[in-house]
C-alpha positions as CSV (number, residue, x, y, z in Angstrom):
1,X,22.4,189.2,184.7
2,X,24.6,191.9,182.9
3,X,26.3,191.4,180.0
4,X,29.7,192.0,179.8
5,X,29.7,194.3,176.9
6,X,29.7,198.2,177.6
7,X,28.1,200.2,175.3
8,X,28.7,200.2,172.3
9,X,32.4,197.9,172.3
10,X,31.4,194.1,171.1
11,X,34.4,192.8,173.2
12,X,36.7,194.0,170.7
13,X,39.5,196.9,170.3
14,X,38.3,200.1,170.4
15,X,38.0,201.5,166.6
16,X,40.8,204.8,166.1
17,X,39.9,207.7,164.0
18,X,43.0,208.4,162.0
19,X,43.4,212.2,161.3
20,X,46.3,214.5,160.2
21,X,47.6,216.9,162.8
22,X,46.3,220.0,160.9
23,X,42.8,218.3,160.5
24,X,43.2,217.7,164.1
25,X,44.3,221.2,165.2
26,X,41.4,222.4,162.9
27,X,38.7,220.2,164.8
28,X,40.2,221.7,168.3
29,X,39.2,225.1,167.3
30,X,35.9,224.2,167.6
31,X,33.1,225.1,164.7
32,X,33.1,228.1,163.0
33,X,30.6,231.0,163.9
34,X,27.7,231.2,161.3
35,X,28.4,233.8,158.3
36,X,26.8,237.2,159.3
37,X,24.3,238.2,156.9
38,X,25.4,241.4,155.0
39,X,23.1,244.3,155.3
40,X,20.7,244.8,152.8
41,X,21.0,247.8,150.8
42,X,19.0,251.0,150.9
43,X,16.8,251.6,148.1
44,X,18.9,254.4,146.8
45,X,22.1,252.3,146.7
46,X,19.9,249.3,145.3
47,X,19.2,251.9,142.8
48,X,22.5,252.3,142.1
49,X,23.3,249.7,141.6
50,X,21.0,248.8,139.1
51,X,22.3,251.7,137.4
52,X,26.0,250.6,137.4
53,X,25.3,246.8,136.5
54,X,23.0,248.2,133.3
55,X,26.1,250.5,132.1
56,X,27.9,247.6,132.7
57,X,26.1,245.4,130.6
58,X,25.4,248.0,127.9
59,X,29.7,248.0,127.7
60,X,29.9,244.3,127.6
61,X,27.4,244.0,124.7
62,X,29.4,246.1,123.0
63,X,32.4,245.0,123.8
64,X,31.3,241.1,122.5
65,X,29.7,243.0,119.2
66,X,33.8,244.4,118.4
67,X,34.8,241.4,119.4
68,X,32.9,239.3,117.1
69,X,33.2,242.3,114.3
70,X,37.4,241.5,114.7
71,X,37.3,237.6,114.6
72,X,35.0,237.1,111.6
73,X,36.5,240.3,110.1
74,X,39.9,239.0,110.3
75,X,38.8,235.8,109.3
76,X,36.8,236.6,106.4
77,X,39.5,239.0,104.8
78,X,41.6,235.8,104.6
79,X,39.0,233.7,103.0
80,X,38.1,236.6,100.4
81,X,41.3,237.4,99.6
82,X,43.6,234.2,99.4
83,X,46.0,235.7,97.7
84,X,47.1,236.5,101.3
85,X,48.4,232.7,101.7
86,X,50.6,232.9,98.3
87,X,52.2,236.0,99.8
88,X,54.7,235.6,102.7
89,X,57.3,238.1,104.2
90,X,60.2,236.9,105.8
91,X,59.0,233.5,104.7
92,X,56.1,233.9,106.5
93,X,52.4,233.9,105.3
94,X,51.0,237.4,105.0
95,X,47.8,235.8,106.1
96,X,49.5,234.4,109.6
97,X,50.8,238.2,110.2
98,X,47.0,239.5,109.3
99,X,46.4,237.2,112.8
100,X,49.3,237.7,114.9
101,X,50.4,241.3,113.9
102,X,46.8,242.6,113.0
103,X,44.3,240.7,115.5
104,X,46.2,239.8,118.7
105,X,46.9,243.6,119.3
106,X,43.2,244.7,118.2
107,X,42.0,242.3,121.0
108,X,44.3,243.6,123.8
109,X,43.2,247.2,122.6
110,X,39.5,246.0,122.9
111,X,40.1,244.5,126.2
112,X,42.0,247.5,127.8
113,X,38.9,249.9,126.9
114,X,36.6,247.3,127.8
115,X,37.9,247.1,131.7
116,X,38.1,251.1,131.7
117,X,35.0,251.9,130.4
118,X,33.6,249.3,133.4
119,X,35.7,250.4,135.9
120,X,34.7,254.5,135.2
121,X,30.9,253.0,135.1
122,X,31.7,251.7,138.7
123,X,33.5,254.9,140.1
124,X,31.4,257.3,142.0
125,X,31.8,260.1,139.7
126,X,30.8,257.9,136.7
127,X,27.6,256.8,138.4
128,X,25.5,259.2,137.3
129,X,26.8,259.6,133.5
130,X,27.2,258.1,130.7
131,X,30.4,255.4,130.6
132,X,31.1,257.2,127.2
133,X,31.5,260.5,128.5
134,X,34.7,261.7,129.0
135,X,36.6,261.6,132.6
136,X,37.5,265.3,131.8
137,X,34.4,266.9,131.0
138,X,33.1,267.7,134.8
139,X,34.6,269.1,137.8
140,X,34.3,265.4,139.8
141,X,35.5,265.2,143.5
């Protein structure tokens, strides 16, 4: 004798799978094709590439030794020199200007020449210099 449950249904209603309509429209595309694999690169370019990334890093080390020179710099003139907190202008502290009129600008300097200098490592006609060389000094294409 059969039973009289098909399936998988217990004699119950059928469960519903609630979805929104864009989760729905999404799962009516169908799946997404695998990501292609990028081509690897030729040894040259690897090469390259290498080259660029160690400029790179030799500018960011450099960049974080200023940076580091600036804050504690900035902060230790105030601790050596107190006097800077028993001086105001304008009613401000001469020590809060040494921060906001003295640092904040030194940082955005630092930061500028920090993304040139890594940009010019990455162009192809400062590939093969030196990111301090200057973007005058050769006849580049």
């Amino acid at each position: 004798m059969k039973s009289p449950v098909k399936g998988n249904q217990l004699g119950g209603p059928r469960r519903v799978k609630v979805t929104s309509p864009q989760t729905r429209i999404a799962l009516a595309r169908g799946h997404r094709r695998h990501p292609q694999l990028l081509p690897l690169p030729a040894p040259a370019d690897a090469e390259a590439a290498r080259a660029v990334f160690a400029a790179q890093r030799r500018t960011a080390l450099r960049t974080v030794a200023l940076l580091g020179a600036v804050l504690f710099g900035s902060s230790g003139t105030i601790a050596a020199l107190p006097v800077l907190d028993r001086l105001a202008v304008a009613g401000v502290p001469v020590s809060w200007l040494v921060l906001v009129v003295a640092t904040y600008p030194v940082l955005l300097l630092l930061a500028l020449c920090h993304v040139r200098r890594a940009e010019r490592a990455e162009s192809p006609a400062g590939a093969g210099t030196d990111a301090e060389a200057g973007e005058g000094a050769g006849g580049g294409p």
